[in-house]
C-alpha positions in Angstrom: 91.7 117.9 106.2 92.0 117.6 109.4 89.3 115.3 110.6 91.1 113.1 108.3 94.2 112.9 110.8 91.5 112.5 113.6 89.7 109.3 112.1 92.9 107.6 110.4 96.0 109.0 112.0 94.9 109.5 115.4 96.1 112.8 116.3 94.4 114.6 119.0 92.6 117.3 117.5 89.1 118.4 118.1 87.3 116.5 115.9 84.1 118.5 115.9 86.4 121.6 114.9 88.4 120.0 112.5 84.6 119.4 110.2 83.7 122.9 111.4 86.6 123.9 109.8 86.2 121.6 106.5 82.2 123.2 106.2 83.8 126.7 106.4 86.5 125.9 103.3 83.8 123.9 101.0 81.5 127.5 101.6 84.3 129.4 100.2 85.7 127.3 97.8 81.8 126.9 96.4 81.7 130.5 96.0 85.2 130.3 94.1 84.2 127.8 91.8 80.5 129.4 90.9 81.6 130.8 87.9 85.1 128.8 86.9 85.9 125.5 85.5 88.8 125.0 88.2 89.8 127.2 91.4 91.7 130.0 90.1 90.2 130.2 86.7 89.1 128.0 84.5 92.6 126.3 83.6 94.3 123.8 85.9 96.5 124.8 88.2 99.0 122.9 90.8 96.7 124.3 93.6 93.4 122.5 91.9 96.4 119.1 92.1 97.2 119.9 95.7 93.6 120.9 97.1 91.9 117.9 95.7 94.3 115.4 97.9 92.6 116.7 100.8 89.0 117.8 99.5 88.6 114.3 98.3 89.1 112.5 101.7 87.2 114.8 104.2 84.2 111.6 103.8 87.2 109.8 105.9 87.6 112.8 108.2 83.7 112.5 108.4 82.5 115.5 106.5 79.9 114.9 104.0 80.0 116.5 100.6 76.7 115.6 99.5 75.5 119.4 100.3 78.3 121.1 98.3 78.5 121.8 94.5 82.7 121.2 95.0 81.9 117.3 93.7 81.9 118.7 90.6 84.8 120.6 90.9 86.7 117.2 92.1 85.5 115.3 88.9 87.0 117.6 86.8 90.2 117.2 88.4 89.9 113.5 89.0 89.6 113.3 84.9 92.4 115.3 83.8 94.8 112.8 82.0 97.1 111.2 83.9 95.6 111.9 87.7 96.2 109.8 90.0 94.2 109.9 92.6 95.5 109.4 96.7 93.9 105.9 97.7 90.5 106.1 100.2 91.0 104.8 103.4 87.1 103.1 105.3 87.5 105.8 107.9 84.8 108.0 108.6 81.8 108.2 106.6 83.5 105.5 104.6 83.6 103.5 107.6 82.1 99.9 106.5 
């Protein structure tokens, strides 16, 4: 996400457009996943892999997802055997 590489990487982006941005994909991608297990269908895919990477860190690129059904979505992936998930960074919302 790209409020991610505003908080942790410093790259001069518009932040406020970079979680614009994020809001706008977790709308779509809650629609996706309404009626499937995983994005695509409702078997794994590489994309569910490679979209959960940056999903998972937009609370470090300060977008909340509280409002969005998608936390669901990103347990399922985080429990298929042998995920590993990318380590958090306290950026953002996970700012102590």
């Amino acid at each position: 996400m790209r409020g991610v590489l505003v908080t942790v990487f410093n790259v001069p982006l518009h932040h406020e457009t970079a979680q614009k941005i994020a809001v706008n994909l977790f709308d779509v991608l809650d629609r996706e996943l309404a009626d499937k297990v995983f994005a695509a269908g409702n078997q794994v895919t590489i994309a569910n892999i490679a979209a959960h990477t940056y999903i998972a860190h937009a609370p470090e690129g300060g977008v909340s997802l509280d409002p969005y059904p998608t936390r669901a979505w990103l347990r399922r992936v985080k429990a298929l055997p042998r995920f590993i998930a990318m380590p958090s960074t306290k950026a953002g919302l996970l700012a102590e």
